[in-house]
C-alpha positions in Angstrom: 31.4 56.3 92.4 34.6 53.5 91.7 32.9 53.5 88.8 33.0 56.7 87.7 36.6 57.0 88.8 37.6 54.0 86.8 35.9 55.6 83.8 37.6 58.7 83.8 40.8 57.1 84.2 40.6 54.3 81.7 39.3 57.5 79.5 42.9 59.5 80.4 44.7 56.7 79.4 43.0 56.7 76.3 44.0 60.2 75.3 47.5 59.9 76.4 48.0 57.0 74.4 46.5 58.9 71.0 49.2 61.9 72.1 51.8 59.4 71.8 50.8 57.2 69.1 50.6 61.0 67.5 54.0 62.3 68.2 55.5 59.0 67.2 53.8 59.1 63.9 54.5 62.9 62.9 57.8 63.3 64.7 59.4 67.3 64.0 60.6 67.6 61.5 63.5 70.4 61.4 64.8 71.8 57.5 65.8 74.6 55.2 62.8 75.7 53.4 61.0 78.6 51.0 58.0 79.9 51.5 56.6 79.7 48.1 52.4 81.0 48.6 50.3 81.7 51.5 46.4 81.0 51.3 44.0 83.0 53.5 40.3 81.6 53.8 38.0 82.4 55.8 34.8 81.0 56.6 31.4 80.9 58.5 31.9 77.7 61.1 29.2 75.9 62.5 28.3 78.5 65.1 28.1 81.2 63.1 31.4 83.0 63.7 34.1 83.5 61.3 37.2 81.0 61.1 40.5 82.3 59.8 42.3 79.2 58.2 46.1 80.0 56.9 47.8 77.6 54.8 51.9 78.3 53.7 53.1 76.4 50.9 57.5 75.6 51.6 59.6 74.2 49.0 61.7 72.0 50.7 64.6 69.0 51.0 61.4 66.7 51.3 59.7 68.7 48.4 56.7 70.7 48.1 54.8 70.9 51.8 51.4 72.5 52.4 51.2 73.2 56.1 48.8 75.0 58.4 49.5 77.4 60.9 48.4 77.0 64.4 47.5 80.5 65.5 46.1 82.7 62.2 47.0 85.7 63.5 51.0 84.9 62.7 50.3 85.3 59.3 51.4 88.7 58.7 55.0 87.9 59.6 55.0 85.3 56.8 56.2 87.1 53.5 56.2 84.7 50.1 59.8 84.2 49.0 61.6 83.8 52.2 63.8 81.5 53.3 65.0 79.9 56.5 64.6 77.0 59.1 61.1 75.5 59.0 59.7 73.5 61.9 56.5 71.0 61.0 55.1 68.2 62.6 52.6 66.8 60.5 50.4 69.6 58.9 50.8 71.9 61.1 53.8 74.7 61.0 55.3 74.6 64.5 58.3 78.0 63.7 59.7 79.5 60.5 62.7 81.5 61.4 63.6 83.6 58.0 67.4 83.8 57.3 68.3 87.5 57.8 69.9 89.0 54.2 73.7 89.5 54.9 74.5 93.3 55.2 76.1 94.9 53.0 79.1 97.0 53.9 79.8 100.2 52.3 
């Protein structure tokens, strides 16, 4: 039973020190950025059902970035050729917030 315990704590430890070691080596990264493509694939995964992989290509201050998006679904409110303020940590798009066009007064 101590045993047990000891293993499942020793085994948390463990995985909070790969979340840090994580965030320390992809901090967020916060810039200006345009979305240049966006790639849909899907595929058959190992159990059969279809996976929905979304990849946006920025143009950016650190150059060209191909990032994936968390949550598939958000693709539609990704349009090529926009620009605004890009949040990534690693490969992964965290927000894209597209600049609004300024109005036009008539």
């Amino acid at each position: 039973m101590i045993r047990g315990i000891i293993y499942m704590v020793l085994l948390i430890l463990f995985v909070a020190g790969l979340a840090v070691y994580y965030l320390k080596l992809f901090p967020k990264t916060k810039t200006k950025g345009l979305l240049l493509e966006k790639e849909i694939e899907t595929f058959q995964g190992m159990n059969g059902n279809k996976v929905t992989v979304v990849y946006l290509t920025f143009l950016c201050q650190q150059g060209e970035k191909r990032l994936q998006l968390l949550d598939p679904a958000d693709a539609d409110q990704y349009i090529e050729g926009d620009r605004g303020e890009l949040i990534y940590r690693g490969g992964f798009v965290l927000s894209f917030t597209p600049e609004k066009p300024p109005r036009i007064e008539r």
